[in-house]
C-alpha positions in Angstrom: 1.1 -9.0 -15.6 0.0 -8.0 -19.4 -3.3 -9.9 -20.6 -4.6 -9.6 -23.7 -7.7 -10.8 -26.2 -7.3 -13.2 -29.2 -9.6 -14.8 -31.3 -9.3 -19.0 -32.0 -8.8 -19.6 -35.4 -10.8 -22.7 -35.2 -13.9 -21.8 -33.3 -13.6 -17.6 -34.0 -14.5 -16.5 -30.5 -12.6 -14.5 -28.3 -10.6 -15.4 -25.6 -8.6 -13.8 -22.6 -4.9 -14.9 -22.3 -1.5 -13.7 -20.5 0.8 -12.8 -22.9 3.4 -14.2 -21.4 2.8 -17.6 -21.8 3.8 -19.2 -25.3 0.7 -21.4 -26.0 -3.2 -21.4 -24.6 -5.8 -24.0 -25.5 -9.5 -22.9 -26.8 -12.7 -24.3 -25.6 -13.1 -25.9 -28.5 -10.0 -28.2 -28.1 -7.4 -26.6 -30.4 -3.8 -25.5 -28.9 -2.9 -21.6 -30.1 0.4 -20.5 -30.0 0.7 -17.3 -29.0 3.1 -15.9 -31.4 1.0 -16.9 -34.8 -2.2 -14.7 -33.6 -3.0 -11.2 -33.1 -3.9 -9.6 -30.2 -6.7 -7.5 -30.5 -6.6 -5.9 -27.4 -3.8 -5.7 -24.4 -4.3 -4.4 -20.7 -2.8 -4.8 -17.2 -6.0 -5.2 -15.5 -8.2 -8.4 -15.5 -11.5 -6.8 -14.8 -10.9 -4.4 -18.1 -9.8 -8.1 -19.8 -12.9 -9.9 -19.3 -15.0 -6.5 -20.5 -13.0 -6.6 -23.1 -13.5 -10.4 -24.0 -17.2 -10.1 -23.2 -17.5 -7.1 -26.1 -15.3 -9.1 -28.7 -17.5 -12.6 -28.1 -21.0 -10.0 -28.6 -19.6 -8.4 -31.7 -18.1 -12.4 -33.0 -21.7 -13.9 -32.2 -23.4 -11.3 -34.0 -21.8 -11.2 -37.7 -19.9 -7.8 -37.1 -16.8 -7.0 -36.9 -14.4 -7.1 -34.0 -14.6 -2.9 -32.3 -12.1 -1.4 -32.6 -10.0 -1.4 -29.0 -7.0 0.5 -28.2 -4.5 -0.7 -26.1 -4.3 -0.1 -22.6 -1.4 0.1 -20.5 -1.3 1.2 -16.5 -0.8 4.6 -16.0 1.6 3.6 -12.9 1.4 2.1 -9.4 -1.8 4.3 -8.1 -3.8 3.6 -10.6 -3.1 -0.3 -10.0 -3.8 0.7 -6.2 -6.8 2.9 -6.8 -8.7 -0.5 -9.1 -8.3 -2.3 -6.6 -10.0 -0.2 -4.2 -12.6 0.7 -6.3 -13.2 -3.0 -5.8 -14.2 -3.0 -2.7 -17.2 -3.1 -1.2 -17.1 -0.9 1.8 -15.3 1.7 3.4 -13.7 0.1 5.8 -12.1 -2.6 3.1 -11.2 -0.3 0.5 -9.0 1.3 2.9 -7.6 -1.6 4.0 -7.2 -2.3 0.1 -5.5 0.7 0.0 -2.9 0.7 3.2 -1.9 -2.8 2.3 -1.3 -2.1 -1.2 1.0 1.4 -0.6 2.7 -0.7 1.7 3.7 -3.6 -0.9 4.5 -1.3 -3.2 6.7 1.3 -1.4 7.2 -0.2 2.1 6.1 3.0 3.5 4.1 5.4 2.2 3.2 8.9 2.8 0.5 11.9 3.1 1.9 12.6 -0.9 1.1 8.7 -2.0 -2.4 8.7 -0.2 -3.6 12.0 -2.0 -2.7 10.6 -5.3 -4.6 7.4 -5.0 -7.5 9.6 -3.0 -8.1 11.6 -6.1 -8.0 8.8 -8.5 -11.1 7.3 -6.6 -12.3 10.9 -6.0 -14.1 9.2 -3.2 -13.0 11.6 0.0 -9.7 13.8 0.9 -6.4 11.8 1.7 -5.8 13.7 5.2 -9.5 12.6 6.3 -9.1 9.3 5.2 -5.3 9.1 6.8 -7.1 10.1 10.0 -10.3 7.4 9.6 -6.8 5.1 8.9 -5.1 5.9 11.9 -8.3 5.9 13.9 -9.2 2.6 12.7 -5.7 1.1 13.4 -5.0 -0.4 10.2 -2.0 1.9 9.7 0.5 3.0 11.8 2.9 5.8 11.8 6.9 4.2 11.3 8.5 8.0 11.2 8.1 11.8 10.5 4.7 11.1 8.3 6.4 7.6 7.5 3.2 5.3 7.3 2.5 1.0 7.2 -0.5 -1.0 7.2 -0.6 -3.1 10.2 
């Protein structure tokens, strides 16, 4: 899903939106279609939206202009995978996070998938944390190094 920040040409403070959807109403009452505004800044992520939201507001409120923000777009499945672990709180749930996600996105995954996700959180090696997996029983093996979450 594609997100992105406009600014309300009513009130003039930034707001978080999906672009997909055709018309959003403001805080301040008035209805903004889409199409008629410019979006300031896009992303796939809705933590790196409401950053993004949060700097645009600070730099509205205080009489300067909007920074400059480049647009951001996922750089594919494991880095969706590896946000959401970062997420979590503790070991034990960010692997979850992790096994559950491979598994929605490729049915089953492999040594190949953990290791790239592993060194976008450069948090620990893919065959220990495969092993703390197993171990753990929130995956199980399906085939020759074939992998699901449970």
């Amino acid at each position: 899903m594609k997100y992105g920040v406009i600014v309300c040409p009513k009130c003039g403070m930034a707001r978080g939106v999906e672009t997909s959807k055709k018309t959003t109403t403001c805080q301040c009452g008035r209805e903004i279609k889409l199409s008629r505004v410019k979006f300031h800044f896009k992303t796939d992520s809705p933590s790196e939206l409401a950053r993004a939201v949060g700097r645009a507001n600070a730099a509205l409120r205080g009489g300067k202009q909007l920074p400059r923000m480049r647009k951001r777009v996922a750089k594919g499945p494991y880095s969706e995978t590896a946000e959401r672990a970062r997420l979590a709180k503790d070991p034990l749930s960010r692997m979850k996070t992790i096994a559950v996600s491979l598994t929605e996105l490729k049915s089953e995954f492999d040594i190949d998938d953990l290791r790239r996700v592993a060194a976008l959180l450069a948090k620990e090696s893919a065959e220990e944390m495969l092993a703390k997996m197993i171990e753990l029983n929130i995956v199980y093996e399906r085939g020759n190094g074939r992998y699901r979450a449970v």
